[in-house]
PLY file of the C-alpha trace (Angstrom):
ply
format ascii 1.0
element vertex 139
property float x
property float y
property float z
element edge 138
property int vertex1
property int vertex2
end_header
55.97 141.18 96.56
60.00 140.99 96.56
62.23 140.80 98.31
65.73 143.63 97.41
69.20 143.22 98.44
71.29 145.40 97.12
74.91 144.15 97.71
77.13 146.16 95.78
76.55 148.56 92.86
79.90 148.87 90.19
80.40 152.43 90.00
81.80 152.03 86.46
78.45 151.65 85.39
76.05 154.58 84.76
72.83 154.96 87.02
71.11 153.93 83.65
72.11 150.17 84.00
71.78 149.53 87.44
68.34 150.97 86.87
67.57 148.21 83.88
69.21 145.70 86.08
66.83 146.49 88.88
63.44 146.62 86.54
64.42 143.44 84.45
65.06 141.59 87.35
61.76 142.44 89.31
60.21 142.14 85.69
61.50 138.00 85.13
60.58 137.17 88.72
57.09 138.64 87.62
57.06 136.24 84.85
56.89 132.90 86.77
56.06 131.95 90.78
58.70 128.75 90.38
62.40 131.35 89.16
63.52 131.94 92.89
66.25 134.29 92.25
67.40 136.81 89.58
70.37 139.30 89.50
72.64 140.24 87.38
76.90 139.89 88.08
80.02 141.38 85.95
83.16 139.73 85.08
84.78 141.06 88.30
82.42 139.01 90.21
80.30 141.81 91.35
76.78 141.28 91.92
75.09 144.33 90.53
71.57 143.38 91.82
69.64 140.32 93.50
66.08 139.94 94.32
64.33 136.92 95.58
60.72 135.71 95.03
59.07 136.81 98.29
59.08 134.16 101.15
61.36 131.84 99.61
64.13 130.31 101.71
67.61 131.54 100.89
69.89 128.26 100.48
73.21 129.85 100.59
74.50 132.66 102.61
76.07 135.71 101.76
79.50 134.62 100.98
78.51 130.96 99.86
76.20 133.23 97.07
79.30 135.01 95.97
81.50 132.05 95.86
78.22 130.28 93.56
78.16 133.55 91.49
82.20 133.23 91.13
81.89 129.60 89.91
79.88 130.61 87.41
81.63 133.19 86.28
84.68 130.93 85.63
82.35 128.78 83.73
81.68 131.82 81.56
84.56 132.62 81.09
86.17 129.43 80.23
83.42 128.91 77.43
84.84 132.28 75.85
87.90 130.15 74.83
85.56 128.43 71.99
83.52 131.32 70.84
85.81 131.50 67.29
84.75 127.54 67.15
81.68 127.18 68.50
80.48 130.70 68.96
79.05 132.83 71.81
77.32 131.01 74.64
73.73 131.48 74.55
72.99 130.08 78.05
73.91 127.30 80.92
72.16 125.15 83.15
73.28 123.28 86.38
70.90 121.07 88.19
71.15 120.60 92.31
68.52 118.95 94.27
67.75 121.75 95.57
66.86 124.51 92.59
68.42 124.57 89.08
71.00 127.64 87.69
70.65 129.54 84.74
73.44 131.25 83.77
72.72 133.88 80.40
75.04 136.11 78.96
74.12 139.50 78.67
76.86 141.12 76.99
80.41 140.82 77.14
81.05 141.92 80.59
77.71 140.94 82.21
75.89 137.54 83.15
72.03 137.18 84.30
71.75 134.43 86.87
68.40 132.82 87.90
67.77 129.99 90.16
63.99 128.01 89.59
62.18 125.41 91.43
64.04 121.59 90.65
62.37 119.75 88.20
61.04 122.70 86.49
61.13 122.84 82.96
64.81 124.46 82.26
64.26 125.00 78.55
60.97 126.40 78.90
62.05 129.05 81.48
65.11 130.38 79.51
62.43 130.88 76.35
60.55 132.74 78.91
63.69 135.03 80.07
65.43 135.62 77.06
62.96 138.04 75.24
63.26 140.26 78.46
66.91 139.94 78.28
66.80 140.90 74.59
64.68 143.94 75.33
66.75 145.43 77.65
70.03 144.69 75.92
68.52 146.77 73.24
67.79 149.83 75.51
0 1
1 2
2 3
3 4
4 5
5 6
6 7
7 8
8 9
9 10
10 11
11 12
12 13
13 14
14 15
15 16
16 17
17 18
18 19
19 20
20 21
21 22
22 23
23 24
24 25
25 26
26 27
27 28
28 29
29 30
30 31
31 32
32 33
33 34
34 35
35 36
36 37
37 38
38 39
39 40
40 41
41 42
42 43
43 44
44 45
45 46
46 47
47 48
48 49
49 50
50 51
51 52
52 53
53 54
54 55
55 56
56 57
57 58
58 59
59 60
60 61
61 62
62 63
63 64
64 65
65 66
66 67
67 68
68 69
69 70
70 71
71 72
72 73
73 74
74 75
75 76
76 77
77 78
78 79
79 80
80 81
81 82
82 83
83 84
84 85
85 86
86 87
87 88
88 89
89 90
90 91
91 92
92 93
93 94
94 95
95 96
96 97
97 98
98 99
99 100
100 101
101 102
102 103
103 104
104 105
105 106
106 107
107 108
108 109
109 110
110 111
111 112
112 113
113 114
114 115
115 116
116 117
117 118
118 119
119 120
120 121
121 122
122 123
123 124
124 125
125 126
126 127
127 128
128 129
129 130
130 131
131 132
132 133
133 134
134 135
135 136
136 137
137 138
């Protein structure tokens, strides 16, 4: 039903998380037909884990994924400067034509990235995500 690519596992990380990383994801592209893409990258810019909805067309390659994943780790990042202010970012969204980006913070070292169908109701999909999130933050 999905489709795996494992691209590079941080080996500061015990088994354990890659593990989560690997369920949750498979688990939130369960939860709706219209998220494309979930995985999970670290502040190095490491993707931990991707998986695809089955049969759906990849828009970037390889490298242009990486260089997406970067981008929004900068954004991340950058938002960290205003946590004392603001506090902690709870989630971002960037609309394309082509599919919309959710970025969520999972800790402090790790971000959950989806990509959903355009128009699709952003708000509505993070409530969707976030209790999974949640649950395995708590694990």
């Amino acid at each position: 039903m999905f489709c795996y690519d494992e691209i590079n596992f941080n080996i500061e990380y015990p088994d354990k998380f890659t593990m989560d990383y690997d369920e949750l994801s498979k688990n939130i592209l369960k939860l709706d037909s219209k998220i494309r893409f979930a995985g999970v990258v670290n502040t190095k810019g490491v993707l931990i884990n991707k998986m695809y909805q089955e049969g759906v067309e990849e828009y970037l390659t390889h490298s242009e994924l990486k260089m997406s994943l970067h981008y929004s780790m900068l954004e991340w990042e950058k938002s960290k400067n205003l946590n004392h202010k603001i506090g902690n970012e709870r989630a971002s969204v960037v609309e394309y034509d082509k599919v919309t980006l959710l970025s969520i913070p999972l800790n402090n070292s790790d971000l959950f990235v989806a990509s959903i169908e355009p128009n699709e109701d952003y708000f509505k999909m993070i409530l969707k995500i976030k209790p999974l999130l949640e649950e395995t933050i708590k694990e």
